[in-house]
NUKE-455571 format. One record per atom (N, C-alpha, C): residue number from 0; residue in three letters; atom name; x, y, z. Coordinates in steps of 0.02 Angstrom, whole numbers, plus 32768, in hexadecimal, padded with zeros to 4 digits. Each point is the difference from the previous one (the first is absolute). Example, Ala and Ser with C-alpha at 12.3 -4.5 7.8 and 13.67 -1.06 7.14 Angstrom:
NUKE-455571
{i 0; aa ALA; at N; xx 8294; yy 7EE4; zz 8186}
{i 0; aa ALA; at CA; xx 7FD3; yy 803B; zz 8000}
{i 0; aa ALA; at C; xx 802D; yy 803C; zz 8000}
{i 1; aa SER; at N; xx 7FEE; yy 8035; zz 7FDC}
{i 1; aa SER; at CA; xx 802A; yy 803B; zz 8003}
{i 1; aa SER; at C; xx 7FD9; yy 8037; zz 8025}
//
This chain:
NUKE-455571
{i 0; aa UNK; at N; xx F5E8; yy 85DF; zz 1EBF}
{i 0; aa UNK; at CA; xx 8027; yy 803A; zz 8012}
{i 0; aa UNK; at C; xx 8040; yy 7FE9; zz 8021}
{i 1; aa UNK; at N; xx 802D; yy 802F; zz 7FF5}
{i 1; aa UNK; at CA; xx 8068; yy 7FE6; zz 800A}
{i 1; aa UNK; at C; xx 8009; yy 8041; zz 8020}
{i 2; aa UNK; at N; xx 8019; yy 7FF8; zz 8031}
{i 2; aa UNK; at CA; xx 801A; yy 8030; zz 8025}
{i 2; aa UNK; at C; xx 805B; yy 8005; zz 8018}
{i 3; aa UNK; at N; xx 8018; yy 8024; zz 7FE7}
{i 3; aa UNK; at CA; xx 8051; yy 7FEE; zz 800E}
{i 3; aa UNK; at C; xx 800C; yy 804F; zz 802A}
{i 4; aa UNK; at N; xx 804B; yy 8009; zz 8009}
{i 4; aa UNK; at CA; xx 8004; yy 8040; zz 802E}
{i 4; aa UNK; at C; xx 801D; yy 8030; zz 7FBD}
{i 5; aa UNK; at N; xx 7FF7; yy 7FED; zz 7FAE}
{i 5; aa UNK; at CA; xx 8002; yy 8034; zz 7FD3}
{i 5; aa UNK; at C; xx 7FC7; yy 8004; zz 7FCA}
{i 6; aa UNK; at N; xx 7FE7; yy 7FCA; zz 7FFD}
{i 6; aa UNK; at CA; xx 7FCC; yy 8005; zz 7FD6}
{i 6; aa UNK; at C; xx 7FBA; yy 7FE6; zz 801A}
{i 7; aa UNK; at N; xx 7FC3; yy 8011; zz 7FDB}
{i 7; aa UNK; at CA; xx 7FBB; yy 7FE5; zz 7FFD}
{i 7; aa UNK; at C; xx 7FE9; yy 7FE7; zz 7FD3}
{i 8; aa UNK; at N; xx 7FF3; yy 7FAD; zz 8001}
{i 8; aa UNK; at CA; xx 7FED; yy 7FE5; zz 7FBC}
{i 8; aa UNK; at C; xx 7FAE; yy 7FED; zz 800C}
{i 9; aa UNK; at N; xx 7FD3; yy 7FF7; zz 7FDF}
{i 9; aa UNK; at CA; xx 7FAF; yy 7FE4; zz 7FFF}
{i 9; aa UNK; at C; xx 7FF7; yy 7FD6; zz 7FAC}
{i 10; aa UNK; at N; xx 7FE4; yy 7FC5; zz 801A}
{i 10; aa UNK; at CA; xx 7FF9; yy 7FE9; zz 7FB2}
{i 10; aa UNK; at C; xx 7FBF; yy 7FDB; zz 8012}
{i 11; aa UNK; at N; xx 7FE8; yy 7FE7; zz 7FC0}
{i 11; aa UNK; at CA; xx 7FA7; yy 7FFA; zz 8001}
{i 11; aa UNK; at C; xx 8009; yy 7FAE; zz 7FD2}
{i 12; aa UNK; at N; xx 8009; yy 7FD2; zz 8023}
{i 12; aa UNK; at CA; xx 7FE8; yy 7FB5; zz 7FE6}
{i 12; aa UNK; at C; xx 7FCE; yy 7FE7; zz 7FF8}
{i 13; aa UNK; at N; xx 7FEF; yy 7FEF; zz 7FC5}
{i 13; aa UNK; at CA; xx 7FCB; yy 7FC9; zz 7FED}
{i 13; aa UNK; at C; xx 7FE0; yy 7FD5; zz 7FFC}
{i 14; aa UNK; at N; xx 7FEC; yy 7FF3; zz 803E}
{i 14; aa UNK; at CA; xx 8014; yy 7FAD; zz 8022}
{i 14; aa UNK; at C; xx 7FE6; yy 7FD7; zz 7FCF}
{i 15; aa UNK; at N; xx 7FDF; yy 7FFF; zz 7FD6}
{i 15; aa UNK; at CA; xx 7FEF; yy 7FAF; zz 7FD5}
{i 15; aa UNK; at C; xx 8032; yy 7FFA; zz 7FDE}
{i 16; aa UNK; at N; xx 8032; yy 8028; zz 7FD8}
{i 16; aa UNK; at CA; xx 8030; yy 7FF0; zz 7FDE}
{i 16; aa UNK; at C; xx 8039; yy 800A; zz 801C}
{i 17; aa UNK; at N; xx 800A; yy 801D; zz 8055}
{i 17; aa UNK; at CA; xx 803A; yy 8015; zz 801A}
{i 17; aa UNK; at C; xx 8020; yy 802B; zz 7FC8}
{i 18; aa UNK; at N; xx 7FE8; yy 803B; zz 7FEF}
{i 18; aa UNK; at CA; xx 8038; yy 801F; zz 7FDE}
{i 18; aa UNK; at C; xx 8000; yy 8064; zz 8023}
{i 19; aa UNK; at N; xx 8020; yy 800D; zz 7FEE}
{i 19; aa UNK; at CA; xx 800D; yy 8057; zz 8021}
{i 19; aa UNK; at C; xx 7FE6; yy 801C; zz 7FCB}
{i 20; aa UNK; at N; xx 7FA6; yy 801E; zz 800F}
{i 20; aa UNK; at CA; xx 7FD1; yy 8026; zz 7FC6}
{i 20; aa UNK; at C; xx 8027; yy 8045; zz 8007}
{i 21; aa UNK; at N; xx 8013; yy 8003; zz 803A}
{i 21; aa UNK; at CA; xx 8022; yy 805E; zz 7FFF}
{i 21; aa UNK; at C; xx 8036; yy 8016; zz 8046}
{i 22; aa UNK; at N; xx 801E; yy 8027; zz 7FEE}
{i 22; aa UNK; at CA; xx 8041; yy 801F; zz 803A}
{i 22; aa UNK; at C; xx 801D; yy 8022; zz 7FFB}
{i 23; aa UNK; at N; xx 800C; yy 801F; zz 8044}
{i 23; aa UNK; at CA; xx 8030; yy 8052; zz 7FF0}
{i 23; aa UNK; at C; xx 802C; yy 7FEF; zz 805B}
{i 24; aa UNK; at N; xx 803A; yy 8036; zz 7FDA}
{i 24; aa UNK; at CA; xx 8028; yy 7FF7; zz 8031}
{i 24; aa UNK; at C; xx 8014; yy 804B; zz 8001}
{i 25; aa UNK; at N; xx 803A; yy 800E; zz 802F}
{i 25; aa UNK; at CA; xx 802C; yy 803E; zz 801C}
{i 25; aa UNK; at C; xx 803B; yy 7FF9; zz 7FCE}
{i 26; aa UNK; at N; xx 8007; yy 7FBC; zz 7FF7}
{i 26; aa UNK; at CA; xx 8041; yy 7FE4; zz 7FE9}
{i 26; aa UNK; at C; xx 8009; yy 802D; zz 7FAB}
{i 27; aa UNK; at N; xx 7FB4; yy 7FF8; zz 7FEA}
{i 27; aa UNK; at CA; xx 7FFF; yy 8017; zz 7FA5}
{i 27; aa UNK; at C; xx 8018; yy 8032; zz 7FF4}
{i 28; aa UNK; at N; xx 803B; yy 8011; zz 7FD4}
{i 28; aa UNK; at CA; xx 8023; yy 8041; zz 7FFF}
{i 28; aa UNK; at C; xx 7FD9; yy 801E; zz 7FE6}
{i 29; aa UNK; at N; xx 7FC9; yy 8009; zz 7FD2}
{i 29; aa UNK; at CA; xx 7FC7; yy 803F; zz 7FFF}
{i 29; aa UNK; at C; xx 8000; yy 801C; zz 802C}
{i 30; aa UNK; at N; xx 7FDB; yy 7FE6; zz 803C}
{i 30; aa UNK; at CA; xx 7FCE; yy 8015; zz 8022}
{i 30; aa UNK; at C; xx 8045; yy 8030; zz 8046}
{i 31; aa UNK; at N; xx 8029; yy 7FE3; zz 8006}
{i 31; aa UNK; at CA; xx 8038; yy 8019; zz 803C}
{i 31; aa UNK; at C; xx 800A; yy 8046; zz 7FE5}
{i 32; aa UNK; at N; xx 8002; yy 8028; zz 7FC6}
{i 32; aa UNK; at CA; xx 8011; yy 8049; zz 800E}
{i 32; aa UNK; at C; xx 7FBB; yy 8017; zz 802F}
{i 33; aa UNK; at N; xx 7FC2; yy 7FF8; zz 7FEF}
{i 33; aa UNK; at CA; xx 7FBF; yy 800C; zz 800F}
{i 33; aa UNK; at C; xx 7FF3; yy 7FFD; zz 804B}
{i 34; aa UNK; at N; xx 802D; yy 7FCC; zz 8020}
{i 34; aa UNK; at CA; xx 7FEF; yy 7FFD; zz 8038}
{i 34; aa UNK; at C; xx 802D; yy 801C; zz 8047}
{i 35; aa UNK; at N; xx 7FEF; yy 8026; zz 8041}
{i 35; aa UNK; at CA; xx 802C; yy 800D; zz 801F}
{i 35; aa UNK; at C; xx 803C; yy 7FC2; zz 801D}
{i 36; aa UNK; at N; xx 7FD3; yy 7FE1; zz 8018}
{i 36; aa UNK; at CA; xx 8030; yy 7FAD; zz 8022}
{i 36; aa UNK; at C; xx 7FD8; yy 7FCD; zz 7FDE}
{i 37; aa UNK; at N; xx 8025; yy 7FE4; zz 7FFF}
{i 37; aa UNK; at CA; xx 8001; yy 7FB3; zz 7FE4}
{i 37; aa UNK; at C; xx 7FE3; yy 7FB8; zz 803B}
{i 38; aa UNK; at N; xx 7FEC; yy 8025; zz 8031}
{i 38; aa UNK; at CA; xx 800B; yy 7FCF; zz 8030}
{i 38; aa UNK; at C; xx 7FA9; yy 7FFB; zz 8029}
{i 39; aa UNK; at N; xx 7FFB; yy 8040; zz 800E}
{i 39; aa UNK; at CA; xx 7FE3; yy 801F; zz 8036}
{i 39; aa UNK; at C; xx 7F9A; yy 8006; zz 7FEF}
{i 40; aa UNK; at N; xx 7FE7; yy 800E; zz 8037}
{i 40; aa UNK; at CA; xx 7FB6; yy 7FF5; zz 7FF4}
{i 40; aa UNK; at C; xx 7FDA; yy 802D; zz 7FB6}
{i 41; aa UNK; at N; xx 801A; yy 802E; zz 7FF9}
{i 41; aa UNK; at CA; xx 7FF5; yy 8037; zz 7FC1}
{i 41; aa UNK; at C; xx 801B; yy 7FCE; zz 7FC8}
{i 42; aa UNK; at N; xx 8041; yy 7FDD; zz 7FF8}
{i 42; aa UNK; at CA; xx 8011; yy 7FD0; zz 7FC3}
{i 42; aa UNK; at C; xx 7FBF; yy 7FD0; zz 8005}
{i 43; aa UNK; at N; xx 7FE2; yy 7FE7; zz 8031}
{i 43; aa UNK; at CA; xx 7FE1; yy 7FA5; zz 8005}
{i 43; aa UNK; at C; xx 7FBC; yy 8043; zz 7FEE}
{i 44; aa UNK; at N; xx 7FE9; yy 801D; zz 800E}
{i 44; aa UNK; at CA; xx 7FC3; yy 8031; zz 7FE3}
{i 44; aa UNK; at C; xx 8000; yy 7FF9; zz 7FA3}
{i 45; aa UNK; at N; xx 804B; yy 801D; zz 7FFE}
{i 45; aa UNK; at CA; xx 7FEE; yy 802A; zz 7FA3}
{i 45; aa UNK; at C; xx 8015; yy 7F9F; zz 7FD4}
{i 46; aa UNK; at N; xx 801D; yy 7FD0; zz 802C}
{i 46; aa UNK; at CA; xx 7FFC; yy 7FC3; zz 7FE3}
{i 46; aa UNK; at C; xx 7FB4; yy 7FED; zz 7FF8}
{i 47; aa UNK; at N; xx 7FE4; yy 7FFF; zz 8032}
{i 47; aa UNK; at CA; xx 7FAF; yy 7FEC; zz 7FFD}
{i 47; aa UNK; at C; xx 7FE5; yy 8016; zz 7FC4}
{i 48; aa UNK; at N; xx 7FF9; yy 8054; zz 8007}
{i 48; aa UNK; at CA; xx 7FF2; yy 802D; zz 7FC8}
{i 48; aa UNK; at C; xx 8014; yy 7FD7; zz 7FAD}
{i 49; aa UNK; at N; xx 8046; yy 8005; zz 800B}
{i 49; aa UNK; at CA; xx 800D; yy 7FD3; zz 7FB8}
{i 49; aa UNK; at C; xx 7FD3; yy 7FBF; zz 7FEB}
{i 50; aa UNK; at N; xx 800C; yy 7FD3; zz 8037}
{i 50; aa UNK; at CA; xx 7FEC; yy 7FAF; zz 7FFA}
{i 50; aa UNK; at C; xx 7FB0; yy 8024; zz 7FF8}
{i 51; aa UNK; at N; xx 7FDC; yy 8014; zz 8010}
{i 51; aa UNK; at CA; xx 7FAC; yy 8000; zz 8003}
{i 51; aa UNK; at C; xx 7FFF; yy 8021; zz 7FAC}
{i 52; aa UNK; at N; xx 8016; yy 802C; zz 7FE9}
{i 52; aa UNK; at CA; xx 800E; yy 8023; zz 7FCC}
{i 52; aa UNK; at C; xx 800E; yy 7FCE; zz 7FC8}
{i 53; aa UNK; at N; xx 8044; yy 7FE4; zz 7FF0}
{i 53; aa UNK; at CA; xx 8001; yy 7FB7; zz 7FE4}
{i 53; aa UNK; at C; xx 7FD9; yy 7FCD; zz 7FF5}
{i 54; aa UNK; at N; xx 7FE0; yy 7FF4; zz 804C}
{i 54; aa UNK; at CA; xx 7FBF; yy 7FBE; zz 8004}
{i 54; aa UNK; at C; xx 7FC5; yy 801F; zz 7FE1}
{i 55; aa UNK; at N; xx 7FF1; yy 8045; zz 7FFB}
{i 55; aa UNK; at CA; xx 7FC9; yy 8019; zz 7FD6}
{i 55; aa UNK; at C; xx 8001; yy 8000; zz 7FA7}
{i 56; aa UNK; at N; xx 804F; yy 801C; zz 8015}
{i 56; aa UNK; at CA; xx 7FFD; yy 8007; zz 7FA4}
{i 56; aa UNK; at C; xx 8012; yy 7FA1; zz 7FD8}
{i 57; aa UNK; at N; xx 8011; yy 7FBC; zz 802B}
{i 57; aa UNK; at CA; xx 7FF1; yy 7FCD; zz 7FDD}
{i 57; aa UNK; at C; xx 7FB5; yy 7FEB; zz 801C}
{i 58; aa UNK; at N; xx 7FD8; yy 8019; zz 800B}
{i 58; aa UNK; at CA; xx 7FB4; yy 7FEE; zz 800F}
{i 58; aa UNK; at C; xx 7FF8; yy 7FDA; zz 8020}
{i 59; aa UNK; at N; xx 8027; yy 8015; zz 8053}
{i 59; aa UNK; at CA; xx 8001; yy 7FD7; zz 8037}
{i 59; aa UNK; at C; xx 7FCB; yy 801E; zz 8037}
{i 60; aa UNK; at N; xx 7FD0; yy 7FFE; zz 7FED}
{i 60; aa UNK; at CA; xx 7FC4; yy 8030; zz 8047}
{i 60; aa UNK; at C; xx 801B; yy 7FFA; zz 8044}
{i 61; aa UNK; at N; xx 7FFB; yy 7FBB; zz 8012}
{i 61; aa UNK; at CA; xx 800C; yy 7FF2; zz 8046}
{i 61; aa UNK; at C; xx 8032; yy 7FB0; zz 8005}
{i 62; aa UNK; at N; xx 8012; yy 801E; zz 8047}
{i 62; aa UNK; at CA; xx 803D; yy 7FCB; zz 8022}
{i 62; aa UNK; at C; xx 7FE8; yy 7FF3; zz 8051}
{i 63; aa UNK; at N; xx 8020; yy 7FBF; zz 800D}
{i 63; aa UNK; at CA; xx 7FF8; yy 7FF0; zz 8034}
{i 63; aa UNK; at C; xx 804B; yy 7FFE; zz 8021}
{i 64; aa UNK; at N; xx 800D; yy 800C; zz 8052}
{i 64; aa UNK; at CA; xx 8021; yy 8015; zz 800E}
{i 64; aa UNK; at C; xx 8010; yy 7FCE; zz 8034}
{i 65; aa UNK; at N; xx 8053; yy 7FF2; zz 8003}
{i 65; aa UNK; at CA; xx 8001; yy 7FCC; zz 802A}
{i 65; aa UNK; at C; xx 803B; yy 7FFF; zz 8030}
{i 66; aa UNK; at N; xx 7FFA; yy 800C; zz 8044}
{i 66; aa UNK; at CA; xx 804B; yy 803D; zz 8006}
{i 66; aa UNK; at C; xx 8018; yy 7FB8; zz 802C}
{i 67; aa UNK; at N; xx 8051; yy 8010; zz 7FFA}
{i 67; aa UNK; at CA; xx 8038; yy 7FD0; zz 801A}
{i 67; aa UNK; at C; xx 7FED; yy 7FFA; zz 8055}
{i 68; aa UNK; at N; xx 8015; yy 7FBB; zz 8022}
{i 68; aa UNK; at CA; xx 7FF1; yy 7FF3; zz 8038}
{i 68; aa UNK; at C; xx 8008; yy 804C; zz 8043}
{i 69; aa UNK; at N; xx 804C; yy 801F; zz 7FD8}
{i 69; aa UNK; at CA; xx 8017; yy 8034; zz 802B}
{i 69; aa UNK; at C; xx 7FDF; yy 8048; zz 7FE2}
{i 70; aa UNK; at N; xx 7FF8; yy 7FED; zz 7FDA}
{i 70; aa UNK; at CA; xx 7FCD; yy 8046; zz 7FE2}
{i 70; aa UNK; at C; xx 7FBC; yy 801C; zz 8035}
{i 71; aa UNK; at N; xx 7FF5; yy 803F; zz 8005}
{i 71; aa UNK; at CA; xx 7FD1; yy 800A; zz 801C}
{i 71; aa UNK; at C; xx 7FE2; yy 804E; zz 7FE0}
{i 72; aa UNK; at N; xx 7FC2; yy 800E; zz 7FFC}
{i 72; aa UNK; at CA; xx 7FEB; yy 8027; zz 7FC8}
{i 72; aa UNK; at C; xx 8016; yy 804C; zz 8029}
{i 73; aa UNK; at N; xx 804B; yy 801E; zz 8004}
{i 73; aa UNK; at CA; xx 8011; yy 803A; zz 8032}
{i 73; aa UNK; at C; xx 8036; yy 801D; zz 7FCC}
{i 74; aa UNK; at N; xx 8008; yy 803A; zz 8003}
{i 74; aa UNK; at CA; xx 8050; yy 801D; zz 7FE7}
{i 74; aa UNK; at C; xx 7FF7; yy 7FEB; zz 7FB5}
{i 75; aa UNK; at N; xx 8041; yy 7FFB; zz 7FCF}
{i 75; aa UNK; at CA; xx 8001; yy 7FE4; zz 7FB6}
{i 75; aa UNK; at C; xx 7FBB; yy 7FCC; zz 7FF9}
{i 76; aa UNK; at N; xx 7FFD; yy 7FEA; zz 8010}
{i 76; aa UNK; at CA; xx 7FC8; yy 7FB7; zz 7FE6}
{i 76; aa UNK; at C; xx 7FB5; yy 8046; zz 7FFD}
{i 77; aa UNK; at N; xx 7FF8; yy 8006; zz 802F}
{i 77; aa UNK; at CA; xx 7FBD; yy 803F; zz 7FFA}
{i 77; aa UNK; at C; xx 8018; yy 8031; zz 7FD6}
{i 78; aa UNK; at N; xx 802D; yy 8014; zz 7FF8}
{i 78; aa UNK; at CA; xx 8006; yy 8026; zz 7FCB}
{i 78; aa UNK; at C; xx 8004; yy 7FF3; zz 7FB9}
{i 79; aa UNK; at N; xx 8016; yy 7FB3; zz 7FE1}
{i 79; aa UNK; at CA; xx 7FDE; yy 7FE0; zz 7FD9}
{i 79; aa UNK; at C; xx 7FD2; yy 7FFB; zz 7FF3}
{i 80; aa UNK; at N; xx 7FC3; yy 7FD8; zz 8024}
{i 80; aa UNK; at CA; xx 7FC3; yy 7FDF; zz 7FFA}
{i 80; aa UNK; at C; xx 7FDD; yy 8050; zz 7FE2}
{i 81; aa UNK; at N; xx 8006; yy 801F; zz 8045}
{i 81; aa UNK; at CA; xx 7FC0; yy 8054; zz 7FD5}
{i 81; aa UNK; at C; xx 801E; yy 801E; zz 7FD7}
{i 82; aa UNK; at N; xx 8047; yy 8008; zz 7FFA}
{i 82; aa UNK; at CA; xx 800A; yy 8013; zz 7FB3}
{i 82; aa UNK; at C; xx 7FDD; yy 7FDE; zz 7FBD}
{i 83; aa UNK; at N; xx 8004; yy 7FC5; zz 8008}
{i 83; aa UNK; at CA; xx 7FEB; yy 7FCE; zz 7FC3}
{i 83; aa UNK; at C; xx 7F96; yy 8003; zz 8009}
{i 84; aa UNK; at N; xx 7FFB; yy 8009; zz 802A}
{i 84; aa UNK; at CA; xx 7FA7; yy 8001; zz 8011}
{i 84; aa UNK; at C; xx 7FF6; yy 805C; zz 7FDF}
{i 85; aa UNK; at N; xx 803A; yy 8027; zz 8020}
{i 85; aa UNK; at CA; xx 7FE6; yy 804A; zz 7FE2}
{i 85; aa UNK; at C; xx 7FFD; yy 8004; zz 7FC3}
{i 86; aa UNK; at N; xx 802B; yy 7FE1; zz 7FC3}
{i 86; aa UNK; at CA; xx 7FF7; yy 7FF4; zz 7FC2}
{i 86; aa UNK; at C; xx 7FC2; yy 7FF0; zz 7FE7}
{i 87; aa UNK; at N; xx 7FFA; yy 7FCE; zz 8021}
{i 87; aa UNK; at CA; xx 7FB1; yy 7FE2; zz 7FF3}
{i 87; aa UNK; at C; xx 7FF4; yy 7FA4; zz 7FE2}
{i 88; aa UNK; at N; xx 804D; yy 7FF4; zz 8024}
{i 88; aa UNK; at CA; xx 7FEE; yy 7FB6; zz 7FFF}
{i 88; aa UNK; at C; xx 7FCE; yy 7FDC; zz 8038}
{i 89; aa UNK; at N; xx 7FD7; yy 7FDD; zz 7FF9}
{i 89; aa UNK; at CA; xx 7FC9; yy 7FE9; zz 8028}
{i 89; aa UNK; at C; xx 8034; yy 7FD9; zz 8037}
{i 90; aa UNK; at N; xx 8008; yy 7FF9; zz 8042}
{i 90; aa UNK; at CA; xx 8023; yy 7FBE; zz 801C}
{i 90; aa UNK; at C; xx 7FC0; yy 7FCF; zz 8025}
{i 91; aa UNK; at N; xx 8005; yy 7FB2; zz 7FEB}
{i 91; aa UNK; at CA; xx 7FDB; yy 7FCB; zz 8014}
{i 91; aa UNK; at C; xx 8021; yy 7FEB; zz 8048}
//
């Protein structure tokens, strides 16, 4: 998870092959008419929503979650994680 003061990015790596299995951002001009702000805890929510949505439809059940030193599970980051768990990705 990327947090800037305009956008919300989350992406889902692979670790045996290091590669990015799935990701959604604020940034994707789809998704910006859809959303009120681009920035804010409701954007890092309907990103989750996407990314768990994506990781389901390439037959990704579950992810393990590994948050940055300054990360702490409060604000955007919690609003990620249970967005992507309300979908119904498993988290390890």
């Amino acid at each position: 998870m990327h947090f800037t003061n305009k956008f919300v990015s989350a992406q889902v790596i692979h670790s045996p092959t290091a590669t990015v299995a799935s990701s959604a951002s604020s940034q994707e001009k789809a998704l910006r008419p859809s959303m009120d702000s681009t920035r804010g805890v409701a954007a890092a929510a309907k990103i989750g929503k996407i990314l768990g949505e994506r990781l389901l439809l390439k037959g990704i059940p579950a992810v393990a979650i590994h948050l940055k030193r300054e990360q702490k599970y409060h604000g955007k980051v919690k609003a990620v994680i249970d967005s992507v768990r309300e979908v119904g990705v498993k988290l390890l």
